[in-house]
N, C-alpha and C positions, 0 to 999 in steps of 0.2 A: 683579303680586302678586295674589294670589287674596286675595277677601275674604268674610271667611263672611258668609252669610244665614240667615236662619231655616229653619230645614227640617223644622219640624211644625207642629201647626195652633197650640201653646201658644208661645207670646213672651214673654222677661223686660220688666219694666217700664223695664228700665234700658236699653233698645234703645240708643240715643241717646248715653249716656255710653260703651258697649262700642263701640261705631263711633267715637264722638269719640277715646278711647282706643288705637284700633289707629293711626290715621292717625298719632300722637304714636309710638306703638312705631314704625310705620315710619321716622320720626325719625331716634331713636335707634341704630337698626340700620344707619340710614348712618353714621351717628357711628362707631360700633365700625368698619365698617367701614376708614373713612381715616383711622379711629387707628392701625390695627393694620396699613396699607399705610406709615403713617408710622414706624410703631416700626420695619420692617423697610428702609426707605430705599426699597421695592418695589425693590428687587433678587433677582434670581432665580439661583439657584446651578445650576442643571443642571434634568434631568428629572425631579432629585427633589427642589427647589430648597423653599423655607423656605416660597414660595408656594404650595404644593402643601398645605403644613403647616398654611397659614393656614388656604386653602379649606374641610379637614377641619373644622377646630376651627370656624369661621365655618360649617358645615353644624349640626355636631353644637350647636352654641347655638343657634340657627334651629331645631331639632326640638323641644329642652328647649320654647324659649317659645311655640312653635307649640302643641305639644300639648299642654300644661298648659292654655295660655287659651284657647283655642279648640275643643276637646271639649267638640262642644253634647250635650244629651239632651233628649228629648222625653218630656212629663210624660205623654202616652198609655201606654196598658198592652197592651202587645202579649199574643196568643193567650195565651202561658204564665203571664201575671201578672209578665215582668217587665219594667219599664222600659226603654225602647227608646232605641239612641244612636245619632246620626251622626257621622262625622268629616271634618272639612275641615281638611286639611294647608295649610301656610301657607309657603311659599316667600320665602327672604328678598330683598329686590331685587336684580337682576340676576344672580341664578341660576336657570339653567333647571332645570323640573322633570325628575328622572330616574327610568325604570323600576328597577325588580328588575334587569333586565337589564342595563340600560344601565350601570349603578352598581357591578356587581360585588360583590365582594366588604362594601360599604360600602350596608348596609341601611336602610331608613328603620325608624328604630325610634319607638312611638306608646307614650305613656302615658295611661294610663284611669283613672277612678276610677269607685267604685258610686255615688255621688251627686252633686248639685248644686254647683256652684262658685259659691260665691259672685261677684260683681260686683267686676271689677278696677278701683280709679278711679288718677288720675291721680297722685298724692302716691308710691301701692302700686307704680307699675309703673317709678317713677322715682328710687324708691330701689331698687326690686328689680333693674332694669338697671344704676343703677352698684355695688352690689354685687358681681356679675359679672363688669362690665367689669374692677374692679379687680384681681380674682382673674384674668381671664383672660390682662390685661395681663401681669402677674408669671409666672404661665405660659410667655407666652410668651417674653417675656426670659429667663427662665431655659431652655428649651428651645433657643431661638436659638445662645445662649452655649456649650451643651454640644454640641447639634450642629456651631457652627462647631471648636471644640476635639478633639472625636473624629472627623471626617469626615478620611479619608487621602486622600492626594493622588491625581489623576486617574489619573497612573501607573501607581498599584497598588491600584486600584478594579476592578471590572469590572460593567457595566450586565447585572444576566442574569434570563433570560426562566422562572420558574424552574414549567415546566409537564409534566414527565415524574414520573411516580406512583413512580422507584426513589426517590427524593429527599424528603428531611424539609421540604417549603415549603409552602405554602399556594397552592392552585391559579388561577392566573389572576394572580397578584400578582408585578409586578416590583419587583424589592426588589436593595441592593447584597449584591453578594458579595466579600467582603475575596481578593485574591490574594494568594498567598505570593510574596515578591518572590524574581526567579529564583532568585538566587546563593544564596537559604535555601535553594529548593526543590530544586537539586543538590544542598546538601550532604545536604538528609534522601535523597533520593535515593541516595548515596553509605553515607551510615551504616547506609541497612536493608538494603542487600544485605550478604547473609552467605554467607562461605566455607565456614563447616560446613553452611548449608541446603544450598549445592551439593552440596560431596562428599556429602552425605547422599542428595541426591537421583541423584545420579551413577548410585551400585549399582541403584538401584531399575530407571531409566530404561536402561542396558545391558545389561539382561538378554538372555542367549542367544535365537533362536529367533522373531525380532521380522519372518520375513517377512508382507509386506501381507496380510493377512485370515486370520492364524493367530492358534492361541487368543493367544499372548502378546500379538498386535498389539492383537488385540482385550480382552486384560485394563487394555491399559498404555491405550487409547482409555478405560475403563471409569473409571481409577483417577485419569485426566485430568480427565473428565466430574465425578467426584467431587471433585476438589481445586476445579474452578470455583465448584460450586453452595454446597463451604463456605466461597467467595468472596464469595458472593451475587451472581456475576458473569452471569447470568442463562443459563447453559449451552443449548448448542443442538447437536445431532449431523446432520452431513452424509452421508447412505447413498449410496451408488451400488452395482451390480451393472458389474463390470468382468470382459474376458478378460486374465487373465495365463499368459503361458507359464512352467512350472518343469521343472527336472532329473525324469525318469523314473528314480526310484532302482534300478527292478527291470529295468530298460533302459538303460546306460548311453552315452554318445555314446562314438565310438571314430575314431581316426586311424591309416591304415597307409600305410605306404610299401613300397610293392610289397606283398606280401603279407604284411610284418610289422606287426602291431598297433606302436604308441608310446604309449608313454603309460604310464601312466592320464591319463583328460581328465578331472579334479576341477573346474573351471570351467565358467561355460556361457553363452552369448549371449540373451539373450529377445531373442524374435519372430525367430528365426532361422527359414528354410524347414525342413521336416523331408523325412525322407528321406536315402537314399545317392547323393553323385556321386564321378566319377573322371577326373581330368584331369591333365593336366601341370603340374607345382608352379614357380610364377616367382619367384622375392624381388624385390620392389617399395619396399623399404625401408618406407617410412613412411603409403603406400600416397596419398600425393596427388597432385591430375592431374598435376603435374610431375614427380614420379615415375612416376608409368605414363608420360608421352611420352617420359621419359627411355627404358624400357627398350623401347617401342615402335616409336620415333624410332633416326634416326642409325646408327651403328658394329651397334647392337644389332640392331635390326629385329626382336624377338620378338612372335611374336602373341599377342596373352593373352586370345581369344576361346575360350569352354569350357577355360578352364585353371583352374588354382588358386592362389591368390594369399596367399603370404606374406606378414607386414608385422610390421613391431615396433611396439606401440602408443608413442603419444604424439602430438605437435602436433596434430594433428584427434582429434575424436572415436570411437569404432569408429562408430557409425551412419555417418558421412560416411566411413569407409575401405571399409565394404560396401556402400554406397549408388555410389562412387566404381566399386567393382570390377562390381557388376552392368549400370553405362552400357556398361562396354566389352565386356560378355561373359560373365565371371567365373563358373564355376558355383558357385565356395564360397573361403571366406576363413578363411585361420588367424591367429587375432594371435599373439602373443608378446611379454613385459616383458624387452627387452635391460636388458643390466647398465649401457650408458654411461646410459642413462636411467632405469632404475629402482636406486638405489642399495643402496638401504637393504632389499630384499625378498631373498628367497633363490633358488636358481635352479630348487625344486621351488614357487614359491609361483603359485598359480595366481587368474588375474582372471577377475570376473562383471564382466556391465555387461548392455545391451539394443542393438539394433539400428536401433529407429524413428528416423530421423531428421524426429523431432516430439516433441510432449507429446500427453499424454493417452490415453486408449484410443483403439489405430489402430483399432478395428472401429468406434467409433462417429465418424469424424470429423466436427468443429466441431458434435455433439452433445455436451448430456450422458448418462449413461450410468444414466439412471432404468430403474428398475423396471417403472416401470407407462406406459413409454414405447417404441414400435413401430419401427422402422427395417429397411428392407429389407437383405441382407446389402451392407454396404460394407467397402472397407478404404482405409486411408490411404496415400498417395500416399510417404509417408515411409517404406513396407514395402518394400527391396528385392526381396523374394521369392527370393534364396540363399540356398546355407548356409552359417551362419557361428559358428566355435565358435574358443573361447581356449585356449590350449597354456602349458605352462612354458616359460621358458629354454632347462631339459633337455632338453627336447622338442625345441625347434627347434634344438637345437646337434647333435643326433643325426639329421636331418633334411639340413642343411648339410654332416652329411660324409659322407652317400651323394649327395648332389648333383653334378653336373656340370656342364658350360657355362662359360659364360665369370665370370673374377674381379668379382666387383661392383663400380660405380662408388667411391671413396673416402669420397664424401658418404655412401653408402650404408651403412659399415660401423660396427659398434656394438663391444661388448665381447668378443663372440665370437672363439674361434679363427679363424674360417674363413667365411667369404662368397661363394656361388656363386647366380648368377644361374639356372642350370638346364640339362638337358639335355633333349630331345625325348622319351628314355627312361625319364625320373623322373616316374613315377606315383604319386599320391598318392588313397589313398579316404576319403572323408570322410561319417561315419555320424550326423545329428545325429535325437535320438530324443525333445524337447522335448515336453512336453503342455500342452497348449491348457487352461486352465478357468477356468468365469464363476466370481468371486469377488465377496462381499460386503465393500463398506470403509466405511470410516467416518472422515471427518474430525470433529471436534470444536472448540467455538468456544466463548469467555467473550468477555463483556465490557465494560466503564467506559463508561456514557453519558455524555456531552457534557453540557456546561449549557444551551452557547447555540445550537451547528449540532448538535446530535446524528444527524442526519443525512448527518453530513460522520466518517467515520473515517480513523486510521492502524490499518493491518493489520500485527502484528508474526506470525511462523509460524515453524516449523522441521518438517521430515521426521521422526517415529519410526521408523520400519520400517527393513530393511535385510537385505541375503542374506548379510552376513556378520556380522561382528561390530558392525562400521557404531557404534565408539565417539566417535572425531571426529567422521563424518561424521552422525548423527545423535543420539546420547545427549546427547553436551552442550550442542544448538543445543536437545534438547528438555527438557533442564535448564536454560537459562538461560528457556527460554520461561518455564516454570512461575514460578521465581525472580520476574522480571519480574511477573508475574500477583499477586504475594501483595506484591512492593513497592509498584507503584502501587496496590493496595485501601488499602495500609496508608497512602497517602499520603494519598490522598480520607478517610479518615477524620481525617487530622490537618489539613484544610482546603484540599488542592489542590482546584480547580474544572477539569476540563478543557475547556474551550470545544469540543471537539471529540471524538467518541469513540474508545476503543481499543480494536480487535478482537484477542483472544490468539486464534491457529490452530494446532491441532494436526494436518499433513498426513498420509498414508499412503500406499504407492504408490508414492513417490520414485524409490526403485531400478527402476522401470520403465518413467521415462520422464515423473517429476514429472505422474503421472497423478491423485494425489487433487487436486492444486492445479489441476489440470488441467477435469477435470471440474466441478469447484467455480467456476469462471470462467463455463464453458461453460452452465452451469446456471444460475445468476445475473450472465449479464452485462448484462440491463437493470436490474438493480437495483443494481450494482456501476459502470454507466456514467455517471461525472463526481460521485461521491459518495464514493467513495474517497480518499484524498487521495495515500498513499503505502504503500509494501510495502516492509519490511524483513525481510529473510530472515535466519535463526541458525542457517540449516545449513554446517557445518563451518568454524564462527568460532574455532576453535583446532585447527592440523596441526600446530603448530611452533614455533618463536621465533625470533627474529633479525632479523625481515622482516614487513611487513604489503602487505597487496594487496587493492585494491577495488574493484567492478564498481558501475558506478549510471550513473543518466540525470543527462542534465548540468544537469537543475532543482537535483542535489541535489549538486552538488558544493564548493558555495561554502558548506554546510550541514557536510558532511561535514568540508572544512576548516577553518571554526570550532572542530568538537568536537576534532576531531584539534589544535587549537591549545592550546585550556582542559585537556585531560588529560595528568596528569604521568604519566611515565613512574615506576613505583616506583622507590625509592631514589633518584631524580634529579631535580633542579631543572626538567631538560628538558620541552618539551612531548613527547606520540610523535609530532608531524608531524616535531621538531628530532629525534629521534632515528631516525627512518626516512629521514633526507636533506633533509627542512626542504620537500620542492615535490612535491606532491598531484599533478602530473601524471605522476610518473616512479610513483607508487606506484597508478596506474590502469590495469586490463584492459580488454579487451573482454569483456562479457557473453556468457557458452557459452547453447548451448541446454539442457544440464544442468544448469544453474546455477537454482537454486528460484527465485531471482527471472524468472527467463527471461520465463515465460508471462502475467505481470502487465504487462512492461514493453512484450514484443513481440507480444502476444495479446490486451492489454486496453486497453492505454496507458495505463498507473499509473504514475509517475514511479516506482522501485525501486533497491532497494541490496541488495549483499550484502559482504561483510569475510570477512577472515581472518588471522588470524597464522600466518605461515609460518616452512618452514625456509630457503626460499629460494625465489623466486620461478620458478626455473628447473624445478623438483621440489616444490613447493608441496605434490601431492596424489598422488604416486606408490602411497602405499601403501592410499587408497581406495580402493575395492572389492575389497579382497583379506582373508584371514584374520588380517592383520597390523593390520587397523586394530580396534588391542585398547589396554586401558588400559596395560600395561607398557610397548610400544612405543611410545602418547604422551609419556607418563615419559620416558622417555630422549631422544626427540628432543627436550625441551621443558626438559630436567635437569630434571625433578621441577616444573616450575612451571605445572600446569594449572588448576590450581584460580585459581592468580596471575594468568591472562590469559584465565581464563574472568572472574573479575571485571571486568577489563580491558573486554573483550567486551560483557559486560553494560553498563559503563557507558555506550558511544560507541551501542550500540543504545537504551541508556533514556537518554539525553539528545537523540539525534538525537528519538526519539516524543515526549518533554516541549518538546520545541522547535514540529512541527508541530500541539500542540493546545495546545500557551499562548499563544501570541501573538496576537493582534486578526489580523493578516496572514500568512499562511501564508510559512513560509523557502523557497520557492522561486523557486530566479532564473532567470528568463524570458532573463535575456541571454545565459545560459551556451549558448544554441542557437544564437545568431547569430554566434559562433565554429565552430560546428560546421556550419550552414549555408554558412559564408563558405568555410570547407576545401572541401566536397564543389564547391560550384558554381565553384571558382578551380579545382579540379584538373580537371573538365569541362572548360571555357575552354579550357584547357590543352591536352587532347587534341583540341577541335574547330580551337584554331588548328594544329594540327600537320599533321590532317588537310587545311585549307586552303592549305597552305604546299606540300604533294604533290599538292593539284590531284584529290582523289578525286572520282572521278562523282559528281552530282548534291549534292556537299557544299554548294554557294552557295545552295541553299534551305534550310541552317540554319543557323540565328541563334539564340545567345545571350544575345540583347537580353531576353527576358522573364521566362528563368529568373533574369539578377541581377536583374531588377527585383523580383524577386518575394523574391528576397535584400533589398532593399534596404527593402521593404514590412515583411518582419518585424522587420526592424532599428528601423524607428521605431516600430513599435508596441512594441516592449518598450523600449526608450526612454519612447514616453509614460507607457507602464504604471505604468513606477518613478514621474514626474514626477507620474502622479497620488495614487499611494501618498505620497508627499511632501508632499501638497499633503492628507490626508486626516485629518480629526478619526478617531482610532481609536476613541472613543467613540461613533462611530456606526455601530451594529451591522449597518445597515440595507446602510451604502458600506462597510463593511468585509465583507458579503458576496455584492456586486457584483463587488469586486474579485477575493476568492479564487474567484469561479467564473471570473470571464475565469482567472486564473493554469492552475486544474483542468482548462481545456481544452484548455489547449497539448500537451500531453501524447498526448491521444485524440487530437486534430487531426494528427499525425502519422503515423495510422493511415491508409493512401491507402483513400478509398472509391471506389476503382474496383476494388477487387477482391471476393473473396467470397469471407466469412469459412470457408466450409467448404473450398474450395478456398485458398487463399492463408490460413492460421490467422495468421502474423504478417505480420502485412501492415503493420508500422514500416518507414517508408522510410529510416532511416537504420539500427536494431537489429534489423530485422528479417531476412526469408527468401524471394527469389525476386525477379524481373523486376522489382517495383516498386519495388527501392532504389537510394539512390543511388550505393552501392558495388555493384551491379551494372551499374548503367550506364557507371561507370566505368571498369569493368574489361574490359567491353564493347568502348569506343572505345580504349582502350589496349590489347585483343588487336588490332585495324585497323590503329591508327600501326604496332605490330609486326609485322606482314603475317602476323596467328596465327587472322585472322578476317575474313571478308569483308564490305562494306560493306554494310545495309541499308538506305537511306534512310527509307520507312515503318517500319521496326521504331523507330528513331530517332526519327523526329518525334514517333510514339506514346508511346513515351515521354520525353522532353522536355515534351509537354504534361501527361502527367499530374503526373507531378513537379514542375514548375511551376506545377499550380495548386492542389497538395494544399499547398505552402508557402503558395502567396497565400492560401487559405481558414484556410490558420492562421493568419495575420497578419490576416486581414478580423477574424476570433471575437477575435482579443489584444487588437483596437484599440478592441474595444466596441461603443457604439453604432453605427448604421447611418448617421447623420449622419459620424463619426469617419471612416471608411472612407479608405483611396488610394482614386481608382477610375483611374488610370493604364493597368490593365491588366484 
């Protein structure tokens, strides 16, 4: 306890009794004290517990009678003639003194007077303390009383750190923040989305003429940028300088057989080779390597080096139908939309699409594609470099009946009259006339900070742009976006807190190979690495009805089946899991590399989703990228109910993003991988016993002994994971995000670091693309057992090891600390 002394050269006469007097205050200040530990039982409620309450009010009494009786002054006259004062702060017992700093927001505040105080005796300072006491008592019982009565339950409280400047709190101060309990915050959720904001916004955002870095692209980025900021969603615009290839309108591509033009070619391929070639035209059907060995192989024996290669699109992508035809030879590739598989399109209707088998600008690969950034000429390893252009129906059905050669295999034939595999003397010339130009794009971004990770987001996006009318496949995903954007503002204002942030994306680019998302990664992937939490895509969340179908990483699928359980289907009692067949596994794809979510999941490792309602899951998307995908033609495959299951849409995208930023623990389940692990490394086993069982060279120097163990490593640590999730006060902010980084990393951890990123872009060993997965290894020793591939033993062990320890280091990062560890292997 500090105790004042004289501090000028003049002393009161009462020296004596104001010393005798404090030692008696000191007293009494214990007194208050273990009265006021007894009124409360000393019990402590949490981090903002009653004791916290006391402390205050026991601070701010200690200042009152501090600084009243204790502000000496000195009867000298300083330089100006006036009275000169010192002050000696009085600290109550067993409180330490605290700076400015130390104190926060909680000042010491000093009271003065311009003259002498009279001399406080012993009768004055003991009635003046229970005064006081008595008043402070009653205080505090009634404070006590009301706090215990309006404090909510732990539940639906939340501890938050409340220090970011968008926000109406007082800086440095944690203080509670009431959550909305869920099942309110869906239904506000449900009640502000509006069917007329959509349709309304429908027109706007469909507008004709929306290719990437055209004025419209660039109005409707403009008018994006403007809906954010009178969001107060803190808007940001992402520039890049990209090359896109388009149609030479005053050059048009051309196809002839023999010397007669076909066509008109109204369609076009980006990043096709330019230039004229002329070769022998082959029908390949569907153009995959089992169709080329079919027509290669066998009865047929066709060579299809410098030839030209038919194909009907569908099962693979075009990039992998030209990517597929230039391994073997190919000088050029014509697709076509058969009728068995394109139903609903007409047989003069003609498809755009691109060719890169990748994302992002192939001139800049696993750069981004800045401005004021130097890179010597490269290109992407995903450029065939043929030429490759799209045809109609018409087209190819007139093609087929000058053709010759032999009748096409059975599997081969579609809806056409007539199927000829070719003759030696059927020449086809192929003119593709594509121009090359850097373009300026621009993604755009809003978005809702977090309270308490604000550094941790959900990323929701959708594609605007499109080369054709692109009404599915982008209007509506960037209408719901918007939608989305103005519900949750409106939620935050009605007391949602999101513990976590949400980023709105508005992409560009898409139609050429999901290149705005693309570069956007590539350009911030240290600052996007393990702070992300998840991407949900809205591009082409409505083709159809009847049917739904969804792509995502298996963090999210016990998420996704939650929401798909909780949403009724309109007019029905049903859930839409019970009304699409009741089990989440029959209504899961595999992720395309066209697919928006693609390059977050297999290029960043952001756990990702994408949906859809379909017409059927067989033709889900036949009429994207063609002039057909227009609102009427929605309409009718949909009988008029777009608007119906774009809300739909909206809902399962805004509850899945309210799910991953309300909760203490992020909805991701770590176990959904050790199903997926458990498949890839038992279907291995599988084919190394087979090869064992035929006695291949050198196979007894490999063992399978460490890839399951490394199966069996990640298996407990997402085991313990939950066990300690279980085991975790979620009001402690501190282990609650401990835990969602272990969760955040599982994801990246699947990225194998033994390749490079410019070389190898998705380098996901199970989602991704090339040598490093484990459905290439698979597929591998399964062309061996089928005698389709000869045995490597090195290429093998090489990989085995890698793949077995890019699991075990995800399992070491799941399981925690460094003490935690298997060290087995």
């Amino acid at each position: 306890m500090t105790v004042p002394v004289p501090v000028s050269s003049t002393t009161t006469s009462n020296e004596d009794e104001d010393q005798g007097s404090e030692v008696e205050l000191r007293g009494h200040l214990r007194v208050v004290s273990v009265f006021v530990r007894t009124v409360t039982g000393g019990v402590e409620t949490g981090p903002h517990s009653m004791a916290g309450t006391i402390d205050q009010a026991k601070m701010k009494f200690s200042r009152i009678v501090n600084s009243r009786s204790y502000t000496l002054f000195n009867q000298s006259q300083n330089p100006d003639g006036e009275s000169s004062r010192v002050e000696v702060k009085l600290a109550v017992d067993g409180e330490e003194e605290m700076d400015e700093t130390e104190q926060g927001h909680m000042r010491r505040e000093t009271y003065t007077r311009s003259s002498r105080s009279a001399p406080w005796n012993k009768r004055r300072i003991l009635v003046w303390v229970c005064g006081v006491l008595v008043v402070f008592c009653v205080g505090i019982l009634i404070g006590y009383s009301t706090h215990r009565e309006s404090e909510p339950p732990s539940c639906s409280a939340e501890k938050t750190v409340t220090q970011k400047p968008d926000f109406e709190t007082v800086p440095n101060e944690e203080v509670y923040v009431p959550a909305l309990d869920w099942s309110d915050l869906v239904g506000l959720l449900n009640d502000k989305l509006s069917s007329k904001a959509i349709e309304d916004n429908l027109s706007e955002y469909s507008q004709g003429g929306r290719e990437a870095g055209s004025y419209m692209d660039n109005k409707l980025a403009d008018n994006i940028h403007n809906t954010f900021t009178q969001l107060n969603m803190n808007p940001w615009v992402d520039e890049h300088f990209v090359k896109l290839q388009f149609l030479d309108r005053s050059k048009p591509n051309k196809v002839l057989f023999g010397s007669k033009e076909i066509g008109p070619t109204a369609g076009f391929l980006a990043y096709s080779e330019t230039g004229t070639k002329e070769g022998r035209v082959v029908y390949v059907n569907y153009g995959e390597l089992s169709d080329l060995q079919t027509v290669q192989n066998g009865k047929y024996g066709l060579n299809l080096n410098g030839s030209v290669l038919l194909m009907r699109a569908g099962k693979i992508s075009m990039a992998q139908k030209v990517m597929n035809a230039a391994k073997i030879g190919a000088v050029a590739v014509l697709i076509y939309p058969d009728a068995a598989n394109y139903k609903t399109i007409s047989e003069t209707t003609a498809l755009y699409g691109h060719v890169h088998l990748g994302s992002g600008d192939p001139y800049t690969p696993g750069f981004p594609s800045f401005n004021h950034t130097q890179f010597p000429p490269a290109k992407s390893s995903g450029l065939p470099g043929i030429l490759a252009q799209t045809i109609t129906a018409k087209m190819a059905e007139t093609i087929f009946k000058n053709m010759g050669g032999d009748d096409a295999p059975e599997e081969f034939r579609g809806a056409l009259p007539r199927y000829k595999l070719g003759s030696q003397s059927d020449n086809v010339t192929v003119e593709v006339n594509n121009k090359l130009a850097e373009t300026k794009i621009h993604n755009v971004f809003g978005v809702i900070k977090g309270y308490v990770d604000p550094d941790r987001y959900v990323v929701i996006g959708a594609q605007r742009d499109s080369l054709t009318n692109g009404y599915a496949k982008s209007a509506v995903g960037t209408t719901l976006l918007m939608e989305l954007a103005r519900v949750f503002t409106e939620l935050k204002k009605d007391g949602f807190k999101p513990k976590r942030s949400i980023v709105f994306a508005s992409w560009t680019a898409g139609d050429f190979g999901n290149i705005g998302v693309t570069e956007w990664l590539e350009g911030y992937w240290s600052s996007l690495d393990r702070k992300a939490c998840t991407y949900i895509s809205l591009d082409g969340v409505v083709t159809g009805a009847g049917s739904f179908r969804a792509s995502a990483s298996p963090l999210l699928h016990t998420l996704l089946q939650k929401t798909l359980e909780k949403l009724k289907t309109p007019g029905s009692t049903s859930s839409l899991l019970q009304s699409y067949g009741g089990v989440l596994s029959n209504l899961l794809t595999p992720m395309q590399m066209d697919d928006g979510a693609y390059p977050f999941l297999a290029l960043s490792g952001i756990p990702s989703v994408s949906f859809s309602f379909v017409s059927s899951p067989a033709n889900a998307e036949e009429y994207l990228g063609t002039d057909l995908d227009e609102k009427d033609h929605l309409d009718r495959l949909t009988s008029q109910k777009v608007l119906e299951l774009s809300m739909l849409a909206a809902q399962v995208a805004g509850q899945i993003a309210l799910r991953l930023v309300h909760d203490h623990i992020l909805r991701l389940d770590v176990t959904k991988y050790t199903d997926v692990i458990t498949n890839h490394v038992n279907a291995i086993i599988k084919h190394v016993d087979a090869l064992k069982k035929t006695k291949v060279d050198k196979i007894d120097s490999l063992s399978t002994q460490w890839l399951n163990s490394a199966r069996g490593s990640y298996s407990r640590a997402a085991t313990s994971l939950n066990v300690d999730i279980k085991n975790t006060d979620t009001n402690d902010m501190e282990m609650c995000r401990i835990i969602n980084n272990r969760i955040m990393k599982v994801e990246h951890n699947f990225l194998s670091p033994y390749f490079s990123l410019r070389d190898v872009p998705f380098r996901h060993i199970f989602f991704g693309s090339g040598g490093q997965t484990a459905t290439d290894l698979e597929k591998y020793l399964g062309d061996v057992v089928e005698s389709k591939a000869s045995f490597n033993i090195d290429q093998v062990l090489n990989d085995f090891a890698l793949l077995t320890w890019t699991i075990q280091g995800c399992a070491n990062d799941l399981a925690g600390d460094i003490w935690s560890l298997d060290n087995e292997i």
